[in-house]
N, C-alpha and C positions, 0 to 999 in steps of 0.2 A: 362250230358250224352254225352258220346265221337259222333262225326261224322263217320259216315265211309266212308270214300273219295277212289273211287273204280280208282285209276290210279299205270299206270304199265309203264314202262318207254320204250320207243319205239325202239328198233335196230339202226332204218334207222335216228331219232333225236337222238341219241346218235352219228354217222357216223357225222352227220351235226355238229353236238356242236365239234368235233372235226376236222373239218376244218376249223369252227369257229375259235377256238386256235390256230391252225395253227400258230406260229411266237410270240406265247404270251407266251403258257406255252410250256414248253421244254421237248422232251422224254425224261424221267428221265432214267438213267439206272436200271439194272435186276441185281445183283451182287452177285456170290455166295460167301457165310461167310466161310472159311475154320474153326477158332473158333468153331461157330454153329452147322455147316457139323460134325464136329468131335465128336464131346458133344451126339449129338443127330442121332448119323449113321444114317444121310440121308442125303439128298442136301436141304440145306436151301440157299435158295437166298433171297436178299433183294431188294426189290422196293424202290429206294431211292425220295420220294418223299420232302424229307426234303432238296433237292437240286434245287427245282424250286425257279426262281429270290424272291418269298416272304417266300421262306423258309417254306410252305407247299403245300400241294395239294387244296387249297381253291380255287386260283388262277383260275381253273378251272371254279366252279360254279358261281364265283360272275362274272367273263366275259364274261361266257357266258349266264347268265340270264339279265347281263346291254346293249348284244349285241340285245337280243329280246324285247326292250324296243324301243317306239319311239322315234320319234326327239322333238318331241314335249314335252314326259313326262321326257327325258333325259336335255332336257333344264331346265325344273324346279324343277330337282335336284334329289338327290335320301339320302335315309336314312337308315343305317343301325345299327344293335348292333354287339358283341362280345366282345369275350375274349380275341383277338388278331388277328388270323391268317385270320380269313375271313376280319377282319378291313382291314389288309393289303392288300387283295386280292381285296376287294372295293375298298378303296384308288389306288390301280394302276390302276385299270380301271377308276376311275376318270379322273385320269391323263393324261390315254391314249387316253379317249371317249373327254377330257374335259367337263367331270361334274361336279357339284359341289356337294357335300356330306358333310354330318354327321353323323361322327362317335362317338356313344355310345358307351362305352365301361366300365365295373365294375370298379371303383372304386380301389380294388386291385392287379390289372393287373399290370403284371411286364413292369417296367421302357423299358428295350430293347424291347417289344413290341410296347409301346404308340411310341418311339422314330423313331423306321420301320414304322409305321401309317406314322408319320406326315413326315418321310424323301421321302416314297414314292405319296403319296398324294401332296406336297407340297402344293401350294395357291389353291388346287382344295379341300383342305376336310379343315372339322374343328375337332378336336377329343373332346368329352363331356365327361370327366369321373363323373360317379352317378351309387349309389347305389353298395351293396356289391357284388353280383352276377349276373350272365350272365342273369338269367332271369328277375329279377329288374331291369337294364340296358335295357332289349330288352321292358318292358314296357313303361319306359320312350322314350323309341326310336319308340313305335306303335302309342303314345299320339303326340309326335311331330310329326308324318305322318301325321295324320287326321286334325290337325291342322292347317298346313301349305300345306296340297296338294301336298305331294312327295310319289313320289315311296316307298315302303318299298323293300327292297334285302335282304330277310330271308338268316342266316348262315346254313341254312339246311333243311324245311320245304318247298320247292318250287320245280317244276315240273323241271323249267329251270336250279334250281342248281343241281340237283340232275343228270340229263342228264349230266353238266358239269364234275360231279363226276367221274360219269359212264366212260369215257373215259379213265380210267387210265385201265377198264379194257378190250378194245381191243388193249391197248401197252401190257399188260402183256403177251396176247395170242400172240400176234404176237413177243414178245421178246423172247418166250418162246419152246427152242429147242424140248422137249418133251412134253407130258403132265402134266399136274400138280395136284398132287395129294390131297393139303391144302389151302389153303390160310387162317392168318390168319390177322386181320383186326380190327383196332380202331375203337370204337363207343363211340359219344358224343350225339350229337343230330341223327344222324343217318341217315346225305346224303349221308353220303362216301359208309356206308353199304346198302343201298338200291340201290345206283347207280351200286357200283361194285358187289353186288351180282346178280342184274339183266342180266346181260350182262354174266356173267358165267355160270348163269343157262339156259341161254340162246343158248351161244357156246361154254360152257363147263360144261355140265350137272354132268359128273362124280365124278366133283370139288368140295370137303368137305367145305364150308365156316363159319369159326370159328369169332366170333364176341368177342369184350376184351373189359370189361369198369375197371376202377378205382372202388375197393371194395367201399369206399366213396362216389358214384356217380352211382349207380347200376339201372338206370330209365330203362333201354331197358331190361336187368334183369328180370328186378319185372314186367314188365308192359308183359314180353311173360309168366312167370310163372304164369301170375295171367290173361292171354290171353283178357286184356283189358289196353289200354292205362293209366297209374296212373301218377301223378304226386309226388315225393319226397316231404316228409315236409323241412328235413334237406338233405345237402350235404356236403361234405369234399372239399371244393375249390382247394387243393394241385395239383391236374393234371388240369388246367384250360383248358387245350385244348380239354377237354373231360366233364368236370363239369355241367352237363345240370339236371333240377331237374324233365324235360319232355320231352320225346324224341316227333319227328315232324307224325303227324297224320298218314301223309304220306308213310312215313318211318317204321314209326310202323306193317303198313299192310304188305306193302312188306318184310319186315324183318321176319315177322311171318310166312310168306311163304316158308321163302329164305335161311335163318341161318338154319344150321345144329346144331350148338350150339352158346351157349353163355356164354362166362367165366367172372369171376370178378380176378382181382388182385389187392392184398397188394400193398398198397402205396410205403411200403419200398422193395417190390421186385423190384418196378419200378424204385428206386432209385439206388438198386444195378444193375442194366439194365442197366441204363445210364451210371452211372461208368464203368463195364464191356467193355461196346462197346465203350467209351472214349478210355481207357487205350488199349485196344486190338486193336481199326481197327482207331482209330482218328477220330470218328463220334462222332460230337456235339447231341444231341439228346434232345429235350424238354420231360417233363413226359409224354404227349399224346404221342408224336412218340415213345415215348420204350414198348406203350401197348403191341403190337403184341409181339416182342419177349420175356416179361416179361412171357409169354403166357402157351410158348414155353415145358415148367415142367409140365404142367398140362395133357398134349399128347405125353410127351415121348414115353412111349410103341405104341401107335399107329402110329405114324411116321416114324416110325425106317424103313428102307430102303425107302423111299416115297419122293415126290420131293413137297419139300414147299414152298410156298412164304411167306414174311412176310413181309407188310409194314410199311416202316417208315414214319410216315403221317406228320413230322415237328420235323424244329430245331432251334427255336426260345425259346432258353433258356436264361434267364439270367444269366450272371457269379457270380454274389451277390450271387444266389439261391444252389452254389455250396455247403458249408459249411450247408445249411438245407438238401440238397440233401446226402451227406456224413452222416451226422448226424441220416439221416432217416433209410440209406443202414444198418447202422453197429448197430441199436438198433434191425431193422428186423432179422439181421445176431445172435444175441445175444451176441454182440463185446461190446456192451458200455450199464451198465449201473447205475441207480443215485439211491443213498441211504440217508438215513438221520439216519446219525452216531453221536453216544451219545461220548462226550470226556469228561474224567474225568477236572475238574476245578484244573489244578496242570503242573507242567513244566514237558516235557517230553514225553505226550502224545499222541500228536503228531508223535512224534518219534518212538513211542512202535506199534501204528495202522503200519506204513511203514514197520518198520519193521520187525515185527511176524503176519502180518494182511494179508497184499497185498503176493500175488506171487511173484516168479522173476521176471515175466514179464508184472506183472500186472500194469497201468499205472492211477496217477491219471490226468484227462482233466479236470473235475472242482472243485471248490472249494471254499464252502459258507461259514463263520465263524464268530460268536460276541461273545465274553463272558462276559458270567452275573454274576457278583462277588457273586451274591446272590443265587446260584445254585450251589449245587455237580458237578450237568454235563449240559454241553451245547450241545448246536446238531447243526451239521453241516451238509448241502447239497451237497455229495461228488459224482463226476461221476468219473465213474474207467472204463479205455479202455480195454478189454482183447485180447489178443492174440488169444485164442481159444475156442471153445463155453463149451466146457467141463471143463475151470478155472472156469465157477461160482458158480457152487456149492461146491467147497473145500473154496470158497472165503467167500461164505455166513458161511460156518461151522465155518470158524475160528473167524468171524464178531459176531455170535452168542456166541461161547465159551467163548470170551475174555471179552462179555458185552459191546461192540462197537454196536450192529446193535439194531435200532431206528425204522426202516422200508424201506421197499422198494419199489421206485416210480414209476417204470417204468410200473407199472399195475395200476398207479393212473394219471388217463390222467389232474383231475381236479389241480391235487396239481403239474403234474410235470410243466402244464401249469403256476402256479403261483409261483414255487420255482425254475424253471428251463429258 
């Protein structure tokens, strides 16, 4: 049975935790998206938080919850988990407070993440990778607390991070020429959302606040629809910077008070987000920071002449991840996808599928193939790019008439995982 931890985050400690900062973390700029503005007739501006020195807005809560720490407890060290960004945001204040830390962190957390750990930590952290996800990581990381007699610096469950949080949103209010009609806001564990929604309900009551998780990761979701804290059995790890299977006790209260709504988003909208705002305005974006605007389609009609903000909470993406990220956009979009095509055992074949099969414009990208001399027909793993969402059913018709189509994988997550 859940606790109910009855704390609200205070104005005047929030004013403080931002003087705290002062010279740490940087006013991000407000920036309005002409792209976005256009699409969706209204003013979207972006909070660019994916421009602070770690490359999110963690930076916040972890220095200023290591600033309310003794001399005494700061000397014998501190211990933290994550997926990445709060790693980072420890590791600098390691380095800055000179403490020593350990950093947990899952197991398959992207390379350019571990690498921003250890480059800004340097001889002040150690980084531990264990276990598959953020919350197997944060166990292993509450066992070596008790242990050894270190601090724990929760990436979101804490009074002090969450105040940290908070601060981004007295920059918004005072960045912000008018009033603000939306904000809409990533949820992981849910410091960002209980900090920044505090502070706007506070001096900006009018203010719609829209909370966004990854459809694979929907804890804040399910635990306000079901108006009791739940934990996820399973999670889709792909947006790490949001992948939590329980959102923080804490956070949960306030959230429940505070969110106007709560949206989930397609993995691959978020993929095609990142791309978009790549290609459009040259913003690197990680899958967490594209939540908000990934959002954005779900409130169209309500937006429309309205001034919104939208934060980009980090941009600590891998380049690796690019080709998964692509791959994601254009399965969502209905651009690409994988069949297990039967080919006759005879010369030519080949040739007949390309050429009275495919479209003009239809492409093949992969392409699996053995033949079994002991078979009429052999089947092969073929992925076909299309051009337009409306080629695939002339494409299936023809795959079907000719006696080429074997089945189709893209609705079979178990098989495309093991033939694709």
């Amino acid at each position: 049975m859940s606790v109910q931890l009855k704390y609200y985050p205070d104005i005047g400690d929030v004013r403080r935790a931002a003087k705290l900062l002062d010279g740490v973390a940087i006013t991000t700029p407000l920036i309005r998206s002409i792209n976005y503005s256009k699409q969706y007739d209204c003013d979207v501006f972006l909070k660019r938080e994916d421009l602070q020195i770690v490359r999110s807005y963690k930076i916040r809560g972890a220095y200023n919850k290591m600033k309310s720490l003794s001399a005494e407890v700061l000397a014998n060290g501190v211990v933290c988990a994550s997926a990445g960004n709060h790693a980072q945001g420890v590791a600098y204040s390691c380095r800055a407070l000179k403490t020593k830390g350990k950093i947990f962190m899952p197991s398959p957390t992207p390379g350019q993440k571990i690498e921003q750990v250890r480059m800004f930590g340097q001889e002040f952290i150690e980084v531990i990778l264990i276990g598959d996800t953020f919350d197997e990581a944060s166990e292993h990381a509450k066992n070596y607390c008790l242990a050894n007699n270190m601090a724990f610096i929760h990436p979101f469950d804490d009074e002090k991070v969450i105040e940290g949080q908070a601060t981004i949103g007295l920059e918004l209010l005072k960045q912000s020429r008018i009033p603000i009609d939306y904000v809409f806001l990533p949820v992981g564990g849910g410091g960002l959302a209980a900090g920044l929604s505090s502070v706007l309900k506070d001096l900006s009551p009018h203010t719609k606040i829209i909370g966004v998780e990854p459809k694979g990761a929907p804890s804040m979701s399910n635990s306000l629809a079901e108006q009791v804290n739940k934990k996820l059995l399973e999670i889709d790890m792909f947006v790490d910077g949001a992948a939590v299977k329980r959102v923080g006790e804490r956070n949960f209260n306030i959230c429940q008070s505070n969110l106007d709504d709560m949206l989930t988003v397609d993995e691959g909208k978020i993929c095609e987000t990142i791309l978009y705002v790549y290609n459009k305005a040259a913003i690197v974006l990680e899958p967490a920071g594209a939540l908000a605007l990934s959002a954005l389609d779900q409130y169209a009609d309500e937006i429309k002449g309205k001034h919104v903000v939208c934060l980009l909470s980090g941009g600590n993406n891998d380049i690796t991840r690019m080709e998964e990220i692509k791959e994601r956009a254009m399965l969502y979009q209905g651009l690409k996808h994988y069949f297990l095509v039967k080919f006759p055992q005879r010369a030519g074949a080949l040739k007949e599928f390309v050429a009275e099969v495919l479209g003009p414009t239809d492409d093949i990208t992969h392409f699996e193939y053995t033949k079994k001399t002991s078979r009429e027909k052999g089947t092969a793993v073929v992925g076909v790019e299309l051009k337009g969402k409306g080629d695939f059913a002339p494409l299936l018709s023809r795959m079907k008439e000719q006696d080429f189509f074997g089945g189709y994988l893209n609705d079979n997550a178990v098989l495309m995982d093991m033939l694709v």
